[in-house]
C-alpha positions as CSV (number, residue, x, y, z in Angstrom):
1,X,-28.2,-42.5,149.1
2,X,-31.1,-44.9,147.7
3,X,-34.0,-42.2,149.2
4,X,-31.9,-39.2,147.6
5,X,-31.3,-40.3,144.4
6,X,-34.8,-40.7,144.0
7,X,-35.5,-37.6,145.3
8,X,-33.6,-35.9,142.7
9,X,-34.4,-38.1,139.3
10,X,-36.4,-37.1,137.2
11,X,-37.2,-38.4,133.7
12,X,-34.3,-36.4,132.0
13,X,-30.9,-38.3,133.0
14,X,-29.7,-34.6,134.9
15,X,-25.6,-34.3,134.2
16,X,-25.4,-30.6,133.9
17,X,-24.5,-30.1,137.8
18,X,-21.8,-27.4,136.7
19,X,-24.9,-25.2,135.8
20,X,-26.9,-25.9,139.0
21,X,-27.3,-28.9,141.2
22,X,-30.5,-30.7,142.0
23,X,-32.0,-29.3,145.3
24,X,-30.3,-31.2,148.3
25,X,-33.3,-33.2,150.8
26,X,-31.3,-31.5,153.8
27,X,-31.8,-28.1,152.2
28,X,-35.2,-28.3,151.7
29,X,-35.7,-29.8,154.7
30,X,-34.0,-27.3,156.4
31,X,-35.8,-24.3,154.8
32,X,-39.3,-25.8,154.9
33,X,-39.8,-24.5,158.7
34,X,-38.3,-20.6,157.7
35,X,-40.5,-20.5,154.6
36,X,-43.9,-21.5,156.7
37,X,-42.8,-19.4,159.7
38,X,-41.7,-15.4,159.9
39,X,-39.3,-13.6,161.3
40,X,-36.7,-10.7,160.0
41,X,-33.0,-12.1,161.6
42,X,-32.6,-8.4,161.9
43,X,-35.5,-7.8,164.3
44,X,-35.1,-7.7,168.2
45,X,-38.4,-10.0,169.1
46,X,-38.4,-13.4,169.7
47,X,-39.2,-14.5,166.0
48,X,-36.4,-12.4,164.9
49,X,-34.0,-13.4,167.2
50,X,-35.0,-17.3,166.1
51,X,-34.3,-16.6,162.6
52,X,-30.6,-14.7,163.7
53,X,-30.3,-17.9,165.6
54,X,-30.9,-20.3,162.0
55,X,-28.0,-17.8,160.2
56,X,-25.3,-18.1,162.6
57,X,-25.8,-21.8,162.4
58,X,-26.1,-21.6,158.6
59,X,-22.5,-19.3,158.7
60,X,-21.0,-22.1,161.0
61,X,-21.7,-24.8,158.6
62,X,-20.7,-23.3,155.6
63,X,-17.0,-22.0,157.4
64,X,-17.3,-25.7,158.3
65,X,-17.4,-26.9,155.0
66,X,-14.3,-24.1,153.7
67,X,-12.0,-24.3,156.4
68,X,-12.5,-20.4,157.8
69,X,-14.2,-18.6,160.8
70,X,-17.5,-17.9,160.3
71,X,-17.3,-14.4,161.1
72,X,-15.1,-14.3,157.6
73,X,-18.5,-14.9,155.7
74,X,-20.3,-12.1,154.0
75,X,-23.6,-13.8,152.4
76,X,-24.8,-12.4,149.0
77,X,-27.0,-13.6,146.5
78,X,-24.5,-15.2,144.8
79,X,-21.2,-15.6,143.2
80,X,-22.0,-12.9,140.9
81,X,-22.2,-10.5,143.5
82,X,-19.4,-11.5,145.7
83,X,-17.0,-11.5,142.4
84,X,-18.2,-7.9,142.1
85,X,-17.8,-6.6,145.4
86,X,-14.8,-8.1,145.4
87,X,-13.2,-6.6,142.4
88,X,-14.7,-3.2,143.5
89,X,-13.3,-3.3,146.8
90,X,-9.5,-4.5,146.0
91,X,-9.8,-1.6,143.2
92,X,-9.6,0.8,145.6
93,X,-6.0,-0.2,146.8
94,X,-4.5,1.5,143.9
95,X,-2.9,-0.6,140.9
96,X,-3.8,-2.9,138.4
97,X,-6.3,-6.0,138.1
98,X,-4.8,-9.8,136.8
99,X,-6.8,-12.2,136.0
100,X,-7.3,-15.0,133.1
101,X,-8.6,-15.6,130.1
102,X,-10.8,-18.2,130.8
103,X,-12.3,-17.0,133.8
104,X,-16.1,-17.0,134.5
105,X,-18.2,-13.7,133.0
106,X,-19.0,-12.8,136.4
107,X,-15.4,-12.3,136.8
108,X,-14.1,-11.1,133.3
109,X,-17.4,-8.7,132.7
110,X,-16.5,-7.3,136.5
111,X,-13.0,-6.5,136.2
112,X,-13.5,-4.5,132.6
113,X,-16.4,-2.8,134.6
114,X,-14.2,-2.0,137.7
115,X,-11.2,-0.9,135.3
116,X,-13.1,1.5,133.4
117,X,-14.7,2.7,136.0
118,X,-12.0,3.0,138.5
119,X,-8.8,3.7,135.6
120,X,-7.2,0.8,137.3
121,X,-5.3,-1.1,135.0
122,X,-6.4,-5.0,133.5
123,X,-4.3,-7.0,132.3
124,X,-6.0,-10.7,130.6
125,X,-3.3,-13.7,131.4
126,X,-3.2,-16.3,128.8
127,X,-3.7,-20.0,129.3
128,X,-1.6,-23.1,127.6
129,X,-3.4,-25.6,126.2
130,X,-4.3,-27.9,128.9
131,X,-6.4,-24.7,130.3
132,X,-3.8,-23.6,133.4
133,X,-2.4,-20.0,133.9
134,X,1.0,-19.3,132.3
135,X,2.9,-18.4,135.7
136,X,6.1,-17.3,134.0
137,X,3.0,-14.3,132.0
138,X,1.6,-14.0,135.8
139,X,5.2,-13.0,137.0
140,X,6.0,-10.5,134.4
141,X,2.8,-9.0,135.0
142,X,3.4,-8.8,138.5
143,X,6.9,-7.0,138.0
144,X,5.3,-4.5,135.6
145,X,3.7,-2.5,138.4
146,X,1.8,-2.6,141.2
147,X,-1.3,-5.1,141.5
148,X,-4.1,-4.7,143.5
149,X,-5.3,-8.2,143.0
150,X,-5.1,-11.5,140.9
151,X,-8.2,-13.1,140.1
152,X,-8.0,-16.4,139.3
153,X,-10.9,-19.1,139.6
154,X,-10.4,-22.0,141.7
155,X,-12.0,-24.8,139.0
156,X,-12.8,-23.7,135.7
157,X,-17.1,-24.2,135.2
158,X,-16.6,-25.6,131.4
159,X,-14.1,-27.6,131.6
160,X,-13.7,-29.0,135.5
161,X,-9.4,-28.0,135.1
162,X,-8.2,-26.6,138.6
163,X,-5.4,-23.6,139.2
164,X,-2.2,-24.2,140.9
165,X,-3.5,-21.5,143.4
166,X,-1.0,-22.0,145.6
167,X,1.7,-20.9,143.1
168,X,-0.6,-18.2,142.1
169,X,-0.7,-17.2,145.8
170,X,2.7,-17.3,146.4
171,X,3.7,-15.0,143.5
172,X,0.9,-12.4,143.9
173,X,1.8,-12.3,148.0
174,X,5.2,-11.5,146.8
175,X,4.6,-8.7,144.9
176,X,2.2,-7.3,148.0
177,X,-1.3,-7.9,146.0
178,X,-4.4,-10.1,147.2
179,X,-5.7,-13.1,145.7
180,X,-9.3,-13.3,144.3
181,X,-10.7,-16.8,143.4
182,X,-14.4,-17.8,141.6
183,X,-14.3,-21.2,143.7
184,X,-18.0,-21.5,143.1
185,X,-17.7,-24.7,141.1
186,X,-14.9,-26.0,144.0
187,X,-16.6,-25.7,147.1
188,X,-18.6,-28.8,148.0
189,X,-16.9,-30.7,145.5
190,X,-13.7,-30.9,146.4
191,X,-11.7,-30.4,150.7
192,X,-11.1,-26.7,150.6
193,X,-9.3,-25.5,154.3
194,X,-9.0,-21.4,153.7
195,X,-6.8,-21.6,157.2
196,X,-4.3,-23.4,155.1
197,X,-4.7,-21.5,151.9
198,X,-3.8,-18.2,151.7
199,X,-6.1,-16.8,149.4
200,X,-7.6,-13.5,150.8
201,X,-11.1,-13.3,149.2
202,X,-13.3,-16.5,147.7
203,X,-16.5,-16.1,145.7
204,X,-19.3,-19.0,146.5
205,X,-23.0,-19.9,145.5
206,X,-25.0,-22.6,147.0
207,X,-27.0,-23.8,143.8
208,X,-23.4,-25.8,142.8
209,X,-23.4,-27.7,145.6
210,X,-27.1,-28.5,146.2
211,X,-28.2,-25.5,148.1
212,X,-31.0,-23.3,146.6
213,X,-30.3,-20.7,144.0
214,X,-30.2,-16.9,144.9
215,X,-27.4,-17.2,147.6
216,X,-24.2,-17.2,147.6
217,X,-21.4,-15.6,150.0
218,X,-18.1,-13.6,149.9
219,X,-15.3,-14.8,152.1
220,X,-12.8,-12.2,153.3
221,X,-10.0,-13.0,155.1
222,X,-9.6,-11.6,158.7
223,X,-7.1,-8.2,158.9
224,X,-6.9,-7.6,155.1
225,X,-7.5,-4.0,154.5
226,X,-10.0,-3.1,151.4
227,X,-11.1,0.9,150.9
228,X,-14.6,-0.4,149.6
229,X,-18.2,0.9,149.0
230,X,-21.0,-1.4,149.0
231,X,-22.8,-2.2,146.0
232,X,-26.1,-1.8,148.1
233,X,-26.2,0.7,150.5
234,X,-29.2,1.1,153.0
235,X,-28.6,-0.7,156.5
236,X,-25.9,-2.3,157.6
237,X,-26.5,-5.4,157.3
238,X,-23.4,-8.1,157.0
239,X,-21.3,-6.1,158.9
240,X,-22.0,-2.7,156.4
241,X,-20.7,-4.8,153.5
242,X,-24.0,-6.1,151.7
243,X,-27.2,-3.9,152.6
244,X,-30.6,-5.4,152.8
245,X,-33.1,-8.1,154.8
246,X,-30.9,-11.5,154.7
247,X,-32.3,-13.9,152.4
248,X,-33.2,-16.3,155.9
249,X,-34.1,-19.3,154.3
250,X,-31.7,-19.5,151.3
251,X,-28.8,-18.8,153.7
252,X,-30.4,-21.7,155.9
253,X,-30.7,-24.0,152.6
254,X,-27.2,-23.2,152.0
255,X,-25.6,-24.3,155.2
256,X,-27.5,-27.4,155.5
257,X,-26.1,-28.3,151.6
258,X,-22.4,-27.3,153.1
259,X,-23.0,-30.2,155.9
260,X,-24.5,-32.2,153.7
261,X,-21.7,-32.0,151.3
262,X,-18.9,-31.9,154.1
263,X,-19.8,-34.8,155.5
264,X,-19.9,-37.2,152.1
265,X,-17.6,-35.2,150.1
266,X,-14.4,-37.7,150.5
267,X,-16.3,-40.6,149.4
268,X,-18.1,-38.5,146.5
269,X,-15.0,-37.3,145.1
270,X,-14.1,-41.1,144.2
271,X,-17.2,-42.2,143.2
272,X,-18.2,-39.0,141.0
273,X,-14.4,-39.4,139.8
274,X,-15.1,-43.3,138.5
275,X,-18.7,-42.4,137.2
276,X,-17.3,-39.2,134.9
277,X,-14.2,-41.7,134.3
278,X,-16.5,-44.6,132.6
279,X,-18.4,-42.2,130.4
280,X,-15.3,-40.5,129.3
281,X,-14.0,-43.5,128.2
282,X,-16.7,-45.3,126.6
283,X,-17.8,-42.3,124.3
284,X,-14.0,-42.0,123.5
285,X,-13.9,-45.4,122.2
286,X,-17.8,-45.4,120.7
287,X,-16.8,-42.1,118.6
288,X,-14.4,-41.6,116.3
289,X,-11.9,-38.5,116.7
290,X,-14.0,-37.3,120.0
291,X,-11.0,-36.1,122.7
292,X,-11.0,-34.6,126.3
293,X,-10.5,-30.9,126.1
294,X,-8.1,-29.6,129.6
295,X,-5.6,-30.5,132.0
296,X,-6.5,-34.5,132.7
297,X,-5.1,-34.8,136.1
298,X,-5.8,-31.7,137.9
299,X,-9.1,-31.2,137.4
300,X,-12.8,-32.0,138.8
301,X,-13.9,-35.9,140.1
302,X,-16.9,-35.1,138.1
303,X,-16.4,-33.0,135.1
304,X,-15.6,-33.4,131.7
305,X,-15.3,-31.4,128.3
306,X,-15.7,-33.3,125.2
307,X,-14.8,-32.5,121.6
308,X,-17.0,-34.7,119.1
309,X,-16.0,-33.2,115.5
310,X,-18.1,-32.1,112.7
311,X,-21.3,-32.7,115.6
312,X,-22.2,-28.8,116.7
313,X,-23.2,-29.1,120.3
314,X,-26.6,-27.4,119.5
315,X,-27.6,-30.0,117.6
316,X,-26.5,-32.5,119.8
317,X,-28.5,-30.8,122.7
318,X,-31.4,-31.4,120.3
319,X,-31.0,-34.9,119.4
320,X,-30.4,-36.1,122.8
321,X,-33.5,-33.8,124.9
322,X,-34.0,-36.4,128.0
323,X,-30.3,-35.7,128.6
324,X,-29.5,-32.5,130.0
325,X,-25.9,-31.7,129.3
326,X,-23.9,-27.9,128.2
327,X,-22.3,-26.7,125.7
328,X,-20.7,-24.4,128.1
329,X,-21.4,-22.1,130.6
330,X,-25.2,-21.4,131.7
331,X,-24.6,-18.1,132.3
332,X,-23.1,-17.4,128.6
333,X,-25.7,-19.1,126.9
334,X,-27.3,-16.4,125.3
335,X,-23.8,-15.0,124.0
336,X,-23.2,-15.7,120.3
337,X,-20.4,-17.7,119.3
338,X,-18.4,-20.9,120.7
339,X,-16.6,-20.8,124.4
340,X,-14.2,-18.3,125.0
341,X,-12.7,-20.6,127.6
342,X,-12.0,-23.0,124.3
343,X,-10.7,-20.7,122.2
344,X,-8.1,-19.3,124.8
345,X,-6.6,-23.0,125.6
346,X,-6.4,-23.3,121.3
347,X,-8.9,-24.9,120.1
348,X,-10.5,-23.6,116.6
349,X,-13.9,-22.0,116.2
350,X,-15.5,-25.6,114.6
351,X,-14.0,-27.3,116.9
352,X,-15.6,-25.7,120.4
353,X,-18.9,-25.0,118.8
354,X,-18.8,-29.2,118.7
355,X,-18.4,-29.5,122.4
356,X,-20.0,-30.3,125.4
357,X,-19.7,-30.0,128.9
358,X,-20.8,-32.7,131.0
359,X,-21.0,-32.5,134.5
360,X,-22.0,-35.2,137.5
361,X,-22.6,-34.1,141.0
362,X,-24.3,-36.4,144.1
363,X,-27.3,-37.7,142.9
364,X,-25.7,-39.2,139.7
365,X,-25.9,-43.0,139.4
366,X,-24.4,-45.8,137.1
367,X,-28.2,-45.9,135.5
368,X,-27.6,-42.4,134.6
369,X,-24.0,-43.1,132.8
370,X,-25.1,-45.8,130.8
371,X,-27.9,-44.1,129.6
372,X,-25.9,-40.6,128.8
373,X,-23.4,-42.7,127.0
374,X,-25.7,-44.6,124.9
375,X,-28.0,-41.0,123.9
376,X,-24.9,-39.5,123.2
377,X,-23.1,-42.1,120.7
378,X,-26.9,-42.2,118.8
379,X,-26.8,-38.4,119.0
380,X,-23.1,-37.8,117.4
381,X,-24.1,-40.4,114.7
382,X,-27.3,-39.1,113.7
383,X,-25.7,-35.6,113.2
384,X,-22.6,-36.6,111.7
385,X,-24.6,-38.5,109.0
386,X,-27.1,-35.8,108.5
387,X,-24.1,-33.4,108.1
388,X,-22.4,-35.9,105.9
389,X,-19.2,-35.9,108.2
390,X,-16.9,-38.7,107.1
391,X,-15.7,-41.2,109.8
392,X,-13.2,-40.1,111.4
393,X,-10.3,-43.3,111.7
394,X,-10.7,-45.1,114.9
């Protein structure tokens, strides 16, 4: 652990794993030898039988690593595109789309995009406050009509809160319609076994769990039936489900970050759970009126989603630069306006434009959380008094 934290510090204390992880030693170990050599895994020569050789052991450690076969794994180049072809395929069963409200753009942005597409209903489930689908809203939904599929993300990327996807499972199953789940910010974080769970598709990228970035994979459950086009047709590739030459040494970077992560992810859980745990409760009792936004209990060992009144996060960011930390998702930082994912569990507009997101992953250390802490109390101070935001009482 000594040789990998060092390989992954750098001079900016790193806690914003939820966006992307540092590069795993194993990974780039692993993909050093594809990037120096050549070879299409499509090809029938010897080079391009090697590199078909490196991919099936890639797809072996990553159904390792989620509990499935490996011939269940369609790679793409990323959760993005699995959450699509997913959403396009089950559209084609007929009946609505259910999802949530605080589910990742890639999901949200694809089902409004399949619906209007495909006239298949969509219908947004709302959240309660601690960030959780309302099942009793999911069960009248599913008794309105058919359902082709519900959506519903395994751990949510702002605020770490997991689903109860086996009573989402259950429910949907009943009413005869798959189950979709974003688990990108799950897998290599916390024990996922897909031949126990019954969800029938799940959406992955390596970059989350220290793999490179620009891969990702769709599993789809063996004997499920899905009338689907390919979002990029050309050769069959991926068993006609994903056209195009296989990204050989991302795929290869991937698996080696899925055994990397399966074989310390029971003793990461605890320690990534008592690291987020300390700075949790030291900036609660360093600043005033700060609180924990989500579901405290089920939720990620290394995520957490602080409110720090009258401090916008934006200036925070600033205050604090050699600490790298959100103020929500990467992927909607461009979008104006605070978290959607905030505002759907109840909290008002102020209030999640002064929050941010900080997330831990393998090569945090105690070094890291003690410095994080300290940058953040100066940073919340030296806002607050510049905005002229009274104390809050302790």
């Amino acid at each position: 652990m000594e040789t990998r934290e060092a390989e992954a510090s750098t001079s900016v204390v790193y806690l914003d794993y939820n966006a992307t992880a540092p590069l795993r030693p194993e990974a780039l170990a692993a993909m050093l030898p594809i990037l120096q050599g050549v070879g299409n895994s499509s090809s029938p020569h010897a080079l391009g039988q090697r590199a078909a050789r490196a991919v099936d052991i890639a797809r072996r450690q990553l159904a390792d690593l989620i509990g499935c076969s490996p011939g269940e794994i369609i790679f793409t180049s990323g959760a993005t595109e699995a959450n699509n072809l997913a959403l396009g395929a089950t559209a084609g069963r007929g009946g609505q789309m259910v999802t949530g409200a605080t589910e990742h753009p890639a999901v949200l942005e694809a089902a409004r995009a399949v619906s209007a597409s495909s006239g298949a209903g969509l219908t947004i489930l709302p959240v309660d406050s601690a960030g959780r689908i309302d099942l009793p809203t999911l069960s009248s939904a599913l008794r309105r009509g058919p359902v082709s599929v519900v959506s519903v993300m395994a751990a949510n990327n702002e605020t770490g809160v997991l689903s109860d996807l086996s009573e989402v499972i259950e429910l949907a199953h009943q009413a005869g319609a798959l189950v979709h789940t974003d688990a990108t910010q799950m897998v290599g974080r916390l024990s996922i076994d897909l031949s126990d769970l019954g969800v029938d598709l799940l959406s992955l990228s390596a970059h989350k769990f220290g793999g490179p970035q620009g891969v990702g994979a769709l599993f789809i459950r063996r004997g499920i039936s899905l009338p689907y086009t390919p979002l990029l047709i050309g050769g069959g590739q991926e068993k006609g489900w994903r056209a195009g030459t296989l990204n050989v040494a991302g795929v290869v970077g991937m698996g080696a970050a899925a055994a990397s992560a399966a074989t310390e992810l029971t003793a990461e859980v605890a320690r990534t759970a008592a690291l987020r745990n300390r700075l949790e409760a030291s900036l609660l009792a360093k600043i005033p009126g700060s609180r924990v936004n989500g579901d405290r209990k089920h939720r990620l060992p290394g995520v957490t989603s602080i409110t720090f009144p009258g401090a916008p996060a934006d200036a925070l960011i600033s205050s604090m630069p050699d600490v790298a930390v959100s103020d929500g998702s990467a992927c909607s930082s461009g979008a104006p306006g605070p978290s959607h994912v905030l505002l759907a569990m109840g909290l008002s507009y102020a209030d999640a434009e002064s929050t941010l997101r900080f997330s831990l992953g393998y090569a945090t250390t105690n070094e890291h959380i003690d410095y994080a802490i300290a940058a953040t109390v100066g940073a919340v101070q030296r806002v607050q008094t510049a905005l002229h935001v009274p104390s809050a009482p302790a």
